[in-house]
N, C-alpha and C positions, 0 to 999 in steps of 0.2 A: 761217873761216866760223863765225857765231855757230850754238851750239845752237837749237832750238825752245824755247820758254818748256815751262816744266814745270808743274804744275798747279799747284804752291805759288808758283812765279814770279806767273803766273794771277791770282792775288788780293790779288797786290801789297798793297794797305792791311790787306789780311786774312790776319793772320799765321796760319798754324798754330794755333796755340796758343791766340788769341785770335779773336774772330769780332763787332763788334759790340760788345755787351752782356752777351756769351760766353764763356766759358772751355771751351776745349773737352779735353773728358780722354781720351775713349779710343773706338776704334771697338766697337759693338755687334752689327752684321749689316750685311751684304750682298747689294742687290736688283739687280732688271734697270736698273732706273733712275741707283742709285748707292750708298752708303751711308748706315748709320744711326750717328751718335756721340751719346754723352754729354754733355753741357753741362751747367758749375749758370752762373746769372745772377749778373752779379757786384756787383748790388745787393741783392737780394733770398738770394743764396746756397742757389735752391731748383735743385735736379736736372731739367734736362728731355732730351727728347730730340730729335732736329737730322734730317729725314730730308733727305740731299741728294739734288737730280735734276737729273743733268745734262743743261744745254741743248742740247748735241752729241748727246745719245740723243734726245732729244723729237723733235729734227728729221729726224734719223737715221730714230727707228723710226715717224714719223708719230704720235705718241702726244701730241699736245699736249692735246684733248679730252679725255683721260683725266686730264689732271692736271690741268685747269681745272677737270676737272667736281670731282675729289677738293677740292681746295682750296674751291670752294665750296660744300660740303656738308658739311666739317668746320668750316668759321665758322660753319655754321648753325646745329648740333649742337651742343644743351649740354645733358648728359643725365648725372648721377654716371655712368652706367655705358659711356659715348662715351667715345673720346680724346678730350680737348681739344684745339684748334687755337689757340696761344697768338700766334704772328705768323709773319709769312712775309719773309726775308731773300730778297735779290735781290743776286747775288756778277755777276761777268764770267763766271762758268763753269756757276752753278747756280742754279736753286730751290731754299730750303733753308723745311723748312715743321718751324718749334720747337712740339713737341706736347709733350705730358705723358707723362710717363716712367713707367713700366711694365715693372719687369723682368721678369716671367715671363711665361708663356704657360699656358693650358689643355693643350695636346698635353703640354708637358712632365711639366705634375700629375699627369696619366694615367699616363703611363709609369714617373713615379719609382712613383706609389702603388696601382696598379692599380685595379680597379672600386671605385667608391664607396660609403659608406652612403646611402640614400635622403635623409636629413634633407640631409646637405650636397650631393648631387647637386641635390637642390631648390634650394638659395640658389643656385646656381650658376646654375640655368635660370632662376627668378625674376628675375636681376639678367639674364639674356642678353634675354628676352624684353619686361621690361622697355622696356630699351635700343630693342629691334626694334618692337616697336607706337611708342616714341615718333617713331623715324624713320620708321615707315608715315603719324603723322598727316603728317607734313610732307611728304610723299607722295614718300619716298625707300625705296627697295629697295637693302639693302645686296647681294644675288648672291651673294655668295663667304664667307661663313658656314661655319667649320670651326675645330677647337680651335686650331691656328694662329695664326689671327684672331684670337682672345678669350684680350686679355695678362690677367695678374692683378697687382693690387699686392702690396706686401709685407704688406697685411692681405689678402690674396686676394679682394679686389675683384675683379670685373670689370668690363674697361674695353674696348668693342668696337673693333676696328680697321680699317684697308686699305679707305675705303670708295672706292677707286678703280676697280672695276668696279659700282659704285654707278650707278642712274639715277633719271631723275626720271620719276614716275605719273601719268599724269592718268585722266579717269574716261573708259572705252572705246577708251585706248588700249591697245595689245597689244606686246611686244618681241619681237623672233625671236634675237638675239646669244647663243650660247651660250659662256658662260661658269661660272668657278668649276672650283671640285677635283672631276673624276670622281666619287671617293666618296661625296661631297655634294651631289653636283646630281640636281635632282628628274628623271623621267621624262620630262618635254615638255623637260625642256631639253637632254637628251644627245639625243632623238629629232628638236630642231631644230624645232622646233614654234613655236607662238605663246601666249607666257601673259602676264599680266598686270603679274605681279612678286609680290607678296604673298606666295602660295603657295609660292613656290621658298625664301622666306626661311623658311615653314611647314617644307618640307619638308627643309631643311638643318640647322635648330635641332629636330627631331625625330631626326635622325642624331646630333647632336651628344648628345641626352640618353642615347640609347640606349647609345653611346660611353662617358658617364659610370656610367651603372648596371651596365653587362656588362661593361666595359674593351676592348673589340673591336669592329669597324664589323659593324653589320647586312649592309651589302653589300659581299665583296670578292674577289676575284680576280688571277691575275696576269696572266690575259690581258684584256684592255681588252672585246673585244667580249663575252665571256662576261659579267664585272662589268657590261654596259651589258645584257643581255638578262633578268643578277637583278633589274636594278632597274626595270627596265619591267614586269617582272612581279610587282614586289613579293616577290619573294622572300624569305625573312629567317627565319630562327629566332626566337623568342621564349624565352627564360629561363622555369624555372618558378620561380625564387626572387623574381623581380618581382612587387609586389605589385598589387591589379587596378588599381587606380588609375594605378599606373605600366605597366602595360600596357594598358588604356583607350585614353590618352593617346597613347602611342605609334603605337596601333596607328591611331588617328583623324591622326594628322600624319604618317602614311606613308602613306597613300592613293593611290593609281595614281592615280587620278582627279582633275587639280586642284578639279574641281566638288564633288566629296563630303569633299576635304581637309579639317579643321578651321581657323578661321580666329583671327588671332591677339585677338580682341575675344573669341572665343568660348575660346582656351585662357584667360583671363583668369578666368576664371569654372569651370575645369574643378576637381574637387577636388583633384587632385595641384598645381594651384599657389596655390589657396589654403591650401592646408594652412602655417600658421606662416606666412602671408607680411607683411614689415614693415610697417607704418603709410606709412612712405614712396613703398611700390611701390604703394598702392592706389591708386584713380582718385579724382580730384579731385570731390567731388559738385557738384550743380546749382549754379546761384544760389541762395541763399536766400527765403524764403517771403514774403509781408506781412507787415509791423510796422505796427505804430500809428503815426500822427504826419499829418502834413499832406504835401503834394505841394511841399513847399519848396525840392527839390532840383531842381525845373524851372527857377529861376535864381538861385537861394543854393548855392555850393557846399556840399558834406558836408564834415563832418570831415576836416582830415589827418593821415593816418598820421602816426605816432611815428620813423618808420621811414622809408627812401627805395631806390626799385624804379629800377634802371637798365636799360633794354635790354642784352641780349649779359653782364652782370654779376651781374644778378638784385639780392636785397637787400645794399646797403650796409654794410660792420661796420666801424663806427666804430671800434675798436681798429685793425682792419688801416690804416685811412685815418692815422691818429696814428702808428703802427710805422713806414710809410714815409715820414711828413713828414721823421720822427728820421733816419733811414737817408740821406735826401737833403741836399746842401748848400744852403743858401739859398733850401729851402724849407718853407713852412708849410703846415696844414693846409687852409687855403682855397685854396691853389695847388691841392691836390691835387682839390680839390672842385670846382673849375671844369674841370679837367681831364677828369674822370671824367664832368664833363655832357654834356662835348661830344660832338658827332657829328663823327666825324673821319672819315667815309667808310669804304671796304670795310680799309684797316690798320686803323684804330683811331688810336689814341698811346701812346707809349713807357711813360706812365703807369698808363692801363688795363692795361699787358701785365704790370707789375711788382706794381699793385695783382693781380690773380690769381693772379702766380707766390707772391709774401708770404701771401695768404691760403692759395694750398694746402700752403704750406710746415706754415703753422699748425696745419692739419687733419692732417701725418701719426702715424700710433700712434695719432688718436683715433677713435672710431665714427666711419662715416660715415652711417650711420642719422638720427645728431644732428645735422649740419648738414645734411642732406638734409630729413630733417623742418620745419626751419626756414625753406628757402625754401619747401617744401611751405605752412607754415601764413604765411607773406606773402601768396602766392599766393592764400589762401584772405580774408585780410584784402584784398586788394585786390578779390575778390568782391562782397565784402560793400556792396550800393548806398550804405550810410551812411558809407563811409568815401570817400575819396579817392583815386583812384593819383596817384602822383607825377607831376608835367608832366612831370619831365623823360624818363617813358619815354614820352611822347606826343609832346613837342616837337621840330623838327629845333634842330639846335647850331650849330657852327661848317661844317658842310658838307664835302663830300671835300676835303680838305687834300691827300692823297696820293695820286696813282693804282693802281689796279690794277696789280700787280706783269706782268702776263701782259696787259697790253695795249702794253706798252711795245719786252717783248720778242720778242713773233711777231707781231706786225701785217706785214702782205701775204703773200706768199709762197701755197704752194697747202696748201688743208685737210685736215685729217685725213680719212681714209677714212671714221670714223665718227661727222664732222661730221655728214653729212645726217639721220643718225638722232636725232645730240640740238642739235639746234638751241638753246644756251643763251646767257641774255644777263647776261656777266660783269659788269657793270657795277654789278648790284644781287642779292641771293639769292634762290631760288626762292621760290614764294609759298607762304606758311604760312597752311594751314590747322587752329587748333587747336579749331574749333567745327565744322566741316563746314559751314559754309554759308557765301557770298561776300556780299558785300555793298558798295554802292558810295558807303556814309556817310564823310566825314573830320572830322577835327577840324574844330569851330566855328572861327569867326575871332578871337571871343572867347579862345580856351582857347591860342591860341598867341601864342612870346612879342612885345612892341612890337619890341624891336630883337633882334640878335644880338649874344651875347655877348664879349667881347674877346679876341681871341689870346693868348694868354701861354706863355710862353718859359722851361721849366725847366732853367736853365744849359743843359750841352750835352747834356743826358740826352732832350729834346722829340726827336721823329722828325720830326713832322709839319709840311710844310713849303709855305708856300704858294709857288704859280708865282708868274713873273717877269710884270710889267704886261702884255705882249704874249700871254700866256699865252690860251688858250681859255677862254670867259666858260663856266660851269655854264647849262643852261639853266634857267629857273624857273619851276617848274608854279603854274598859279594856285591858290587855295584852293578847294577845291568847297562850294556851297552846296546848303542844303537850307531848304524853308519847312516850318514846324513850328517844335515845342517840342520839346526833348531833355530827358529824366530821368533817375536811376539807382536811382528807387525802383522795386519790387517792381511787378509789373503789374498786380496788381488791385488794388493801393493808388494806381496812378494811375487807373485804372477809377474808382473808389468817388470821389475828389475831381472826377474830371471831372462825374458825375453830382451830386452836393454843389451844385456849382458853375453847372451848368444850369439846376439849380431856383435857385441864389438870383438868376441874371438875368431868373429867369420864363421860359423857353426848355423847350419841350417835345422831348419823346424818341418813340420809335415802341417799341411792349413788343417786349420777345423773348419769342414764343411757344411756340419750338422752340429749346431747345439742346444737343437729340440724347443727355438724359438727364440733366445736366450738372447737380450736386445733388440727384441723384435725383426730376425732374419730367422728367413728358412729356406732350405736348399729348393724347395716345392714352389709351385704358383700359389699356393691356397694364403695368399697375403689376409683374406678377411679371418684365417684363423685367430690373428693376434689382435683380439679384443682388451688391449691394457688400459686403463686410465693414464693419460700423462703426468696428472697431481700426485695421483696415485699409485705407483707402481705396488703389484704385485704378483700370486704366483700367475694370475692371469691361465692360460694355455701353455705353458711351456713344461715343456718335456724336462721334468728333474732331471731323471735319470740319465739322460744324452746330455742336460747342460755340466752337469756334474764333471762334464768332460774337459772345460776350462782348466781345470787343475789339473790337466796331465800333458804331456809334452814329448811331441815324439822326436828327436833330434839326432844328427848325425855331426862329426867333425872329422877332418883327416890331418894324420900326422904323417909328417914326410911320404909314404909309401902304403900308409895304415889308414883305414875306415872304420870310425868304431859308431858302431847305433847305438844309441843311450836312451833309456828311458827318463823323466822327470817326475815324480808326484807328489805332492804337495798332502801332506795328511796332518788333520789335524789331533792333537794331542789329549786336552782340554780345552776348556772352553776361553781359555787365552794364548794357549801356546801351540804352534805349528812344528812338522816336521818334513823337507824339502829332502827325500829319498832318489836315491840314484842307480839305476837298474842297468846291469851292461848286459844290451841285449844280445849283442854279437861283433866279431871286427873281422874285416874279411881285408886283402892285399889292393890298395887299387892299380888301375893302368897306368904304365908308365909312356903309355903312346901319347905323343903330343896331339893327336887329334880326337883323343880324348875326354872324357868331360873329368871334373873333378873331383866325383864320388863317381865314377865307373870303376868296374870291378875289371881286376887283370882278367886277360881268358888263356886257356893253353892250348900252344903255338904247336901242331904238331909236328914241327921241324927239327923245335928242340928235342934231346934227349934229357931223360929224368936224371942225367947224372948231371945237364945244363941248367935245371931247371933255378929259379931264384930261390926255392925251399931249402932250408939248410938239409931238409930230412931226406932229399931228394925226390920228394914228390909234387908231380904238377900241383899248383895253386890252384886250379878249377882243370874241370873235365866236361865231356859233351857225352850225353847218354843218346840212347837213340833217338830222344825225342827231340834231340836238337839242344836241352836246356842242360843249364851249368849246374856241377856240382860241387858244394866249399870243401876244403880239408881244414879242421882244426887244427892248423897252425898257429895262429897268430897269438904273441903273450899277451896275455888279461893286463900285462902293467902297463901297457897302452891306454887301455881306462881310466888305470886308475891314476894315470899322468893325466887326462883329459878333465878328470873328477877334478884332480886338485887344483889346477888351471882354475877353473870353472869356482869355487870355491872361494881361491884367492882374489879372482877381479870381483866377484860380489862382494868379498871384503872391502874393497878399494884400495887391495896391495899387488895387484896383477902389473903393476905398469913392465 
């Protein structure tokens, strides 16, 4: 009677040894799920590391949610101070999810070196925090935040990890799942409570500092219930050797109270972490301000970059795209660049995973300050309304080639326990929000590309593989339309050319009388209201809400015999791009009495009869009710408007002449 296959039997094509694209060396740890091993790539020859999960535990322990939800939050994440999520292998036995290698850990550092100097306990919470506001924008709560968690490299980076008890935030919703290490879990969460998320990640990376600066946990005990009653009550020693700023701090992210807890926007700004903090970790400022020049960019594109911005890749290094052409057989540098365009679905392609592993090959022993700064100031160039981002991080590519690894292999069967709670849809990543605000503009129809680009086939190194003819069609969402002009000039440089542009078609505006202080004027006496610094401008006393009124424009013009009111409004789109919308409020007949003004309205003549009348329908233009006042008839055609609109349109162009 034959044996059972054994686990290496198992993976038949997948020797030991070998895995893929993998060489696999040696095991590094051991979880509930499965193992972790060593790998380098065996193109690229860079180290990563392999976490396997076996399909027999998922099913086993009900845990499949949990490792959907990991894998799609670690493709989301790209943050220097995240693990990276480089691709996800699918074996007969496992998940196997190839991240970025990280040999140490924080617990360890503690323990070889015991309490820290304050300077370096700083870098350390600067890069953790970091890290953690960037995954709050994207409205992910890591939970389980403890030195454990936060590997370090061999330049002592940190690179956060396990975001598998991870969830996703929305606003007004609440979690009850307690989770995370005793030691590190806030007060509402060992008491079972409802909080937000945020806060627990406050309250855990405030343990973690206090850990760093004392060498020993603020709360702990050997019996469980005891440890659970210090920490509801805050109980904790404070050191007197911490200095106040680092007790400040602390003592505001241990808070009983998730209400009064310090919030991670507000440690942002607290002094113990600005103190010395990189150029890299600060926050990206606004848009930038008006410039001089004309409203050109409403349909001349800007300038383009020097440079090329990829989704999931960030900016482009021509040196790495050149390294791996050499590194590959029979292939060249525009192979690699059509590659790297594409949109290959939630894998990717074999190309992007090798262009990453080569680039971070390149980066190790050197700062990471300096190539973080550098996407930082991309970033900042793609800001800038005069320049251009790249289509191609706008444009869809070649489409999902591949499916989702985890739709393939637990489709039916009954759901996880704590499906109900996170109802997620694997198909696409959670919505990122990095402006805080939604919006439901898409790309112009103009700005995407005529065709899709062609498959191509890098010898046998390509992953990406389309289905067989019978295969299921993608479904395809139509393009969304918007009426309007789009810009990506500054807003009151699109302001100043719309009004420019009103006067040269003769077209009158209504004043603004009140803009709630806005340049220091106000329709009132009370001048001592407006206390601004002149060095300094800010929001001082002025009424947002009323100045917010700049961007709107109430306007009329007349065609031949026609009056049409138009509204103007100026919204913004994101945090680079404007949308200059056009509202036809109404068009009413004007008078044709020469002692008339030029926007007066006809009135009717009671001399005429309604079969004289100028209405084609035969009815008077206006009437007089008893109270003396006129009353309009909905004659007049809307394409009077939209004659005015495009007028209006073209000379902003600078093709009106």
């Amino acid at each position: 009677m034959p044996s059972p296959p054994t686990m290496t039997d198992a993976h038949g094509m997948y020797p030991p040894s070998k895995l893929g694209e993998y060489t696999v060396i040696q095991d590094i740890a051991e979880g509930t799920f499965g193992k972790v091993k060593m790998a380098t790539h065996t193109i690229t020859g860079h180290k990563v590391a392999m976490k396997y999960i076996s399909k027999a535990v998922i099913q086993r322990e009900k845990t499949k949610t949990r490792v959907r939800r990991e894998f799609e939050y670690m493709r989301t994440l790209r943050h220097p101070h995240i693990i990276k999520l480089y691709e996800v292998i699918s074996t007969p036995t496992d998940i196997i999810f190839v991240l970025e290698y990280a040999g140490g850990e924080l617990f360890n550092y503690i323990v070889a070196n015991g309490r820290m100097p304050e300077h370096r306990a700083r870098r350390f919470f600067q890069q953790i925090i970091s890290g953690i506001e960037y995954s709050h924008r994207l409205k992910i709560v890591h939970r389980d935040l403890k030195p454990e968690n936060v590997l370090l490299d061999d330049d002592l980076n940190v690179k956060i990890a396990d975001f598998g008890l991870s969830n996703e935030i929305s606003d007004g919703d609440f979690l009850t799942t307690s989770c995370g290490s005793p030691n590190y879990a806030a007060p509402e969460v060992i008491r079972g409570g409802i909080y937000a998320g945020p806060e627990i990640d406050v309250w855990s990376s405030g343990v973690i500092l206090y850990v760093m600066l004392c060498g020993r946990l603020p709360f702990e005990d050997d019996d469980v219930q005891v440890l659970f009653t210090k920490i509801s009550q805050g109980s904790y020693h404070m050191p007197n050797f911490l200095s106040p700023d680092a007790r400040s701090l602390i003592n505001l992210m241990l808070a009983v109270d998730p209400v009064k807890r310090i919030t991670i926007p507000e440690i942002t700004q607290h002094p113990f972490f600005t103190n010395d903090l990189p150029r890299y970790l600060t926050p990206l400022p606004p848009p930038p301000g008006p410039v001089l020049g004309t409203l050109s960019s409403l349909v001349i594109p800007p300038k383009q970059l020097d440079f090329e911005i990829i989704e999931g890749l960030g900016r482009i290094e021509e040196d790495v795209v050149e390294e791996l052409a050499n590194r590959m057989i029979d292939v060249d540098k525009e192979d690699i660049w059509e590659c790297l365009r594409r949109d290959d679905g939630v894998q990717g392609n074999a190309v992007k995973v090798a262009y990453m592993l080569l680039r971070d090959k390149r980066r190790l022993g050197k700062d990471l300050a300096e190539f973080a700064e550098q996407e930082r100031d991309a970033q900042l160039a793609a800001m800038d309304p005069r320049n251009a981002i790249s289509p191609n991080a706008l444009s869809p590519g070649g489409g999902d080639l591949e499916d989702n690894p985890f739709e393939a292999e637990f489709n039916g069967g009954e759901d996880d326990e704590d499906d109900v709670d996170d109802e997620l849809d694997f198909t696409s990543p959670p919505p990122i929000d990095n402006h805080e605000c939604g919006n439901n503009f898409a790309v112009l129809n103009s700005s995407l590309p005529e065709q899709l680009p062609e498959q191509h086939h890098l010898t046998s190194y390509m992953s990406a593989k389309r289905s067989g003819a019978g295969g299921k069609e993608k479904k395809q969402h139509k393009t969304k339309w918007h009426f309007g002009i789009r810009s990506r000039s500054p807003p009151m440089e699109v302001m100043l050319e719309i009004y420019r542009t009103l006067k040269t078609l003769g077209m009158e505006w209504k004043e603004k009388k009140d803009l709630g202080g806005l340049g220091g004027i106000r329709p009132n006496k009370r001048s001592g209201a407006i206390e601004r610094a002149r060095d300094l401008d800010g929001d001082g006393s002025v009424d947002l809400k009323k100045a917010a009124g700049i961007y709107f424009v109430e306007t009329r013009a007349r065609v031949q015999d026609v009056v049409v009111l138009m509204n103007l409004q100026l919204y913004m789109v994101d945090s680079i791009n404007y949308l200059v919308d056009f509202h036809h409020k109404k068009s009413y007949k004007a008078s044709t009495d020469p002692a008339a003004g030029k926007f007066d309205m006809a009135v009717f003549d009671p001399t005429f009869s309604d079969t004289s009348s100028e209405s084609g329908s035969g009815r008077s233009i206006k009437e007089k009710d008893g109270s003396g006042t006129t009353k309009e008839d909905d004659v007049v055609s809307p394409f009077v408007f939209m004659d005015v609109a495009c007028r209006l349109i073209l000379e902003l162009a600078g093709g009106g002449e």
